[in-house]
Phi, psi and omega in degrees: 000147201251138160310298185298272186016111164200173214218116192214112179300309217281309190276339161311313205274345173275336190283323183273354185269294192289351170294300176308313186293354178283302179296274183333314180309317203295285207318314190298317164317314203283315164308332172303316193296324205266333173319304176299302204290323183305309209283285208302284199302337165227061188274114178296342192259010163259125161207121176200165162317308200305296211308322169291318169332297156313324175289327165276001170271330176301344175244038120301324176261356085048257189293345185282326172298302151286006129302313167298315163327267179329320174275004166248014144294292183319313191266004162280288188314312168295327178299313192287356159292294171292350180286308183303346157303327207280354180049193199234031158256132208281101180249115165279132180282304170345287179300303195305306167320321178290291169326325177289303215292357181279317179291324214285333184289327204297315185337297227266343146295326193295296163309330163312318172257335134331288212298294157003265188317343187292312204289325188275325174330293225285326166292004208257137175248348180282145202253332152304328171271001171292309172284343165299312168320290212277311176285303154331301197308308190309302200290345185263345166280308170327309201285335204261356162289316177300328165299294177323306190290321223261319215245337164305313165320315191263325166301345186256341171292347138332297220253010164271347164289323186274352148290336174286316183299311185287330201281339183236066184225010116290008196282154172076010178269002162289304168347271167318337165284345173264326157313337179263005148284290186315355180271325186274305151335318177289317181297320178315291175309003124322133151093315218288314212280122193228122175065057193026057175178162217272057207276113120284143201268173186316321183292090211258036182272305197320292168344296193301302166339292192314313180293317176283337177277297173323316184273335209279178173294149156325132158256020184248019174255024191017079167210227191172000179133158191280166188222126184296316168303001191299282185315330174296311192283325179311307175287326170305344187257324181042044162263154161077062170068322208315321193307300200276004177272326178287319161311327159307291169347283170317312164297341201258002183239151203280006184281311187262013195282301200269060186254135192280191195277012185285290193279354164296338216264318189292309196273001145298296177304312161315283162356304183267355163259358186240354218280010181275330183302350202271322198262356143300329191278323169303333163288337160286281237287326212264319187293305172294005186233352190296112181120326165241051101035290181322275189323279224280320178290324146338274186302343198259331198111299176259183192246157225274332158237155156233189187236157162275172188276321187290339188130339194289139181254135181281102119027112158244068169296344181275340177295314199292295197313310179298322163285325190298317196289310144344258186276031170252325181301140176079336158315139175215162168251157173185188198101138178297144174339341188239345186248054194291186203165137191247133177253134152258116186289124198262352196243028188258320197296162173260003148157176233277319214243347175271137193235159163287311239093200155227173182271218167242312184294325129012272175323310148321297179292319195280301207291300176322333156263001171316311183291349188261319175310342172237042176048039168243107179317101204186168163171131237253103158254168171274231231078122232253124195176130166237158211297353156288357193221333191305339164293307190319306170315320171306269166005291179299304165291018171261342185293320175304322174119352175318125173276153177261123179246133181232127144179144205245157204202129350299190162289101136274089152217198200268322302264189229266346181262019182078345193258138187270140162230138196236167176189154173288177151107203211211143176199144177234161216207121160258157211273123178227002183214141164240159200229167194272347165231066181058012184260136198280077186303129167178156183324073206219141173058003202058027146203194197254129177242194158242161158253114161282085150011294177295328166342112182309298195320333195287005203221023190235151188246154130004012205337152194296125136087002150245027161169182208296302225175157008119102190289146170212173201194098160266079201264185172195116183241151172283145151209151185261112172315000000 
């Protein structure tokens, strides 16, 4: 800590509140704009060389707009670190600096005159007056204690600064970093459009930045994404409510109201043998809303983080994951061209703790209608891709601003220490990354893997009557209106 250095929480945590609502304010603009630029970029009644020329330079600027975006998430997320850091004391470096330098004189007067008084003991031959000397001493060694206590008080209000300062003194260089890729895009972009066509130069690292920053999860609440086994492991620990919040949940939809705690206990365990598409699609809804925190706690009912008893904040992916599966599972649609209609199939699940999964069309019909059940604009495509092309697709629809659901059969994937887990069967994921060397970054289990594309297995066909199905590599994308 510094002598000028001071710190006044009440006006940091108002400073860091009216910063977010601004970044909020931007972004909802940057939604009008990229909106416009759609509805423009795809007017049928414009066709020429130029207008395609324009159109790719409009989806350059495209990602720069979704560079900005991402670096005012990023930089939402840092603020709300520092309003929680700054703690609730006013620290003057002035004032602090004075105090030490007021305890360390008053000690060192104290010790002076101890030490004065010690020095008359040792001349002193009156054996009363030794000990008057010998009490005194004492009391000016207590006071120089009290000093000693007095100027320690004030080194750790230093140095509760200088811990606030080191604990956020990385903040905001994700931020920054993506602004200096949207600067480096720009610059490209100027000038490129020439002679009724688009010359951009080659160099395409900003783009991948932009892109990449766009799609992944926040990584700074230390997490990765929701976990199917999540609700399951909550209720069996049942700290912090959880017991009685799940319970609630579950009751509250009419399928489940009168299920005892036997069969809520079955039926988490379904949740966890069937639950990864629910909990991909929840990790999009927790990503779009990263930033509305307000809005999303409106729609949803809670709020989108919580705390822990010690202060740590948290996701609350395991709430989300549980109501979309509560009201999507076992949902279907039927009925004929002039009659749809939605059923819950009771005979869908192979028994109370085993679920099928889901499907891509599945997937499609439930969530969509989850979402229209909370009023949410959106809508869910499949997108047509083999395991040769699927980075690219991931790649495009993200350049759209789109999120991505991947999944694949078998199961193959990486983690960040290099090691694989490989399992049979079919699992879907959501996509929060692309790597420079064509590997697909993404979400499973609330943590981070990789998929490699090029992986043979992933390309075998199946012989008639010797294993499930056929290696596929699926995506499908999202978007929110």
């Amino acid at each position: 800590m510094q002598r000028s250095d001071y710190l006044n929480p009440v006006s940091m945590k108002e400073q860091c509140k009216k910063a977010v609502h601004r970044m909020e304010q931007d972004n909802k603009a940057l939604d009008v704009v990229s909106k416009s630029i759609n509805e423009f970029s795809q007017a049928d009644e414009l066709e020429s060389l130029s207008f395609h020329a324009l159109k790719r330079q409009l989806q350059d600027y495209m990602i720069i707009i979704v560079g900005l975006k991402a670096a005012s998430l990023s930089d939402m997320q840092d603020f709300k670190k520092l309003e929680d850091s700054v703690g609730e004391e006013v620290l003057d470096g002035e004032n602090i600096f004075l105090q030490m330098e007021n305890a360390l004189s008053t000690k060192q007067s104290y010790e002076t005159n101890e030490a004065m008084l010690r020095d008359k003991m040792k001349s002193s031959c009156d054996p009363f007056t030794y000990l008057y000397y010998s009490r005194k001493a004492e009391k000016y060694s207590e006071l120089a204690g009290m000093g000693q206590s007095l100027y320690e008080k004030w080194v750790r209000k230093a140095e509760s600064f200088d811990a606030i300062a080191s604990g956020t003194a990385g903040l905001f260089a994700g931020g920054e970093e993506i602004v200096s890729a949207v600067k480096t895009g720009l610059t490209q972009i100027a000038g490129a459009f020439q002679d009724d066509s688009y010359r951009h130069k080659k160099d395409t690292s900003w783009r991948n930045q932009i892109l990449n920053a766009s799609l992944r999860l926040a990584m700074s609440f230390e997490e990765y994404g929701g976990r199917q086994e999540g609700p399951g492991i909550a209720w069996m620990l049942g700290r912090n409510g959880d017991r009685e919040y799940i319970r609630e949940l579950i009751h509250s939809y009419e399928e489940y109201e009168d299920y005892t705690d036997e069969e809520i206990t079955r039926f988490l365990e379904k949740l966890n043998s069937e639950g990864c598409g629910y909990v991909a699609f929840a990790n999009i809804i927790v990503d779009e809303y990263r930033g509305k925190e307000e809005e999303f706690e409106k729609v949803f009912g809670f709020p989108l983080f919580s705390k822990t008893a010690s202060g740590k904040e948290y996701v609350n992916y395991d709430r989300l994951v549980l109501d979309l599966y509560c009201a999507s599972d076992n949902h279907n649609e039927e009925g004929n061209a002039w009659d749809r209609y939605d059923i819950y199939d009771t005979e869908e699940d192979l028994s109370e703790t085993r679920g099928i999964g889901t499907t891509r069309e599945k997937r499609i019909y439930r969530f969509e209608r989850y979402m229209k059940t909370y009023g949410i604009k959106g809508e869910i495509k499949n997108i047509e891709c083999s395991a040769q092309n699927v980075y690219q697709r991931c790649k495009k629809e993200a350049e759209k601003g789109n999120r991505v659901i991947i999944s694949t059969h078998p199961v193959i994937l990486e983690d960040a220490g290099g090691r694989m887990v490989q399992m049979d069967g079919g699992h879907a994921m959501t996509v929060t990354g692309l790597t420079g060397d064509g590997k697909i970054t993404v979400s499973s289990w609330g943590k981070k893997y990789y998929i490699d594309p090029e992986n043979p297995d992933f390309r075998e066909i199946c012989p008639e009557g010797e294993c499930e199905a056929d290696a596929y590599i699926q995506i499908q994308s999202v978007r929110f209106d």
